[in-house]
C-alpha positions in Angstrom: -83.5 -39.0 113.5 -79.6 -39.5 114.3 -77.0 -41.2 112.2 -74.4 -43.6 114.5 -71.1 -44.3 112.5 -69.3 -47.5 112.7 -65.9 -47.6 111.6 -63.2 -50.2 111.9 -59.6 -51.4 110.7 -61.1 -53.9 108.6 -62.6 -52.3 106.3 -60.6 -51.9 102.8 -60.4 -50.0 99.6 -62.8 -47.1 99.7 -65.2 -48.3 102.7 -65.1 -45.5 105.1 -67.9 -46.5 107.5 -71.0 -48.2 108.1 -74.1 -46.1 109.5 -77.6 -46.8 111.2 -80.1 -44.4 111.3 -82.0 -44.5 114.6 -85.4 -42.5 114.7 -86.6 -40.7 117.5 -90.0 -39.8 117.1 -93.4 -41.1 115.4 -94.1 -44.5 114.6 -90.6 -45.6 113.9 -89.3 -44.0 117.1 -86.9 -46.7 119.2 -86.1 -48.3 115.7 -83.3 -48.2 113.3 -82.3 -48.7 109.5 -79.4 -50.3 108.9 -77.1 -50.9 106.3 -75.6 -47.4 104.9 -72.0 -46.8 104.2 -69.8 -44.2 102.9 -67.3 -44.3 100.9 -64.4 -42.3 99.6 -64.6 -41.5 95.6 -62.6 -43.7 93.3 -61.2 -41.1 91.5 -59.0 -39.7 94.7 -60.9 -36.9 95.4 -61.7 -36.2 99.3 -65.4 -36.3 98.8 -67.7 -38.9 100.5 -70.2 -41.0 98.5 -73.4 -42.6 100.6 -75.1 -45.9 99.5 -78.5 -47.0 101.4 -79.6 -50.6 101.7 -80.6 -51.6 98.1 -82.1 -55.1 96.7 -80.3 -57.1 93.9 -82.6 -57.8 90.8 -81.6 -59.8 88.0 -83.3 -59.1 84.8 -82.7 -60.8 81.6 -78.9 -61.9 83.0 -78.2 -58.2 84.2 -78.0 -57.2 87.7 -79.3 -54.1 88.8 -80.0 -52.4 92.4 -83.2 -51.2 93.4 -82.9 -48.6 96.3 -84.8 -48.9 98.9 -85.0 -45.5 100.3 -86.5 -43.1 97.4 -88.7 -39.8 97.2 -92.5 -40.1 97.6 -92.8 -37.8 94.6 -89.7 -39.2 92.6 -87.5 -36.1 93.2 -84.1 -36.8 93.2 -83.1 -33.9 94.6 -84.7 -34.8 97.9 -82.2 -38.3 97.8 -79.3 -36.1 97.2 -80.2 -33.6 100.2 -80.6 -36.3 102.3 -77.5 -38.4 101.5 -75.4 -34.3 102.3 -77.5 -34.9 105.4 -75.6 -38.0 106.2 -72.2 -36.9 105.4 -72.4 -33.5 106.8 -73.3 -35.4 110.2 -70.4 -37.7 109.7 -68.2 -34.8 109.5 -69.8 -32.6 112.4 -68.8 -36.1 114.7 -65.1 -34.8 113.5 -64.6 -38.1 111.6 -62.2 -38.5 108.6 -62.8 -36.5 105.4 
């Protein structure tokens, strides 16, 4: 698996970059998730926050987001490892933050 970064000069406010994440071997080898950014906290300090692709729901007039990536076995630990993952490579590709 390997993330590729997109950055650009349009993007505003706390939008750092967008990322695919192209697999390399087993069945989803040649194919690639997109629709994961990071962004830079609100609250000024320098660390990085990833979002994955997510659906909208609307239940009884609230909206709410349903991730679309989670953990076979509901650990959330395994989510926060891999969204490290993510920024870690961001950083090793000497980009911002």
């Amino acid at each position: 698996m390997q993330f590729q970064f997109h950055e650009s000069g349009k993007f505003m406010g706390h939008h750092v970059a967008d990322f695919d994440i192209h697999f390399e071997e087993g069945i989803l080898a040649g194919l690639k998730l997109v629709g994961g950014a990071l962004w830079t906290s609100k609250d000024g300090r320098s660390d990085l926050r990833v979002t994955l692709p997510a659906q909208k729901i609307v239940q009884e007039g609230k909206e709410r987001y349903f991730d679309l990536l989670r953990s076979v076995d509901r650990d959330a630990q395994a989510i926060r490892e891999f969204k490290a993952r993510v920024v870690a490579a961001y950083q090793a590709q000497g980009r911002r933050n």
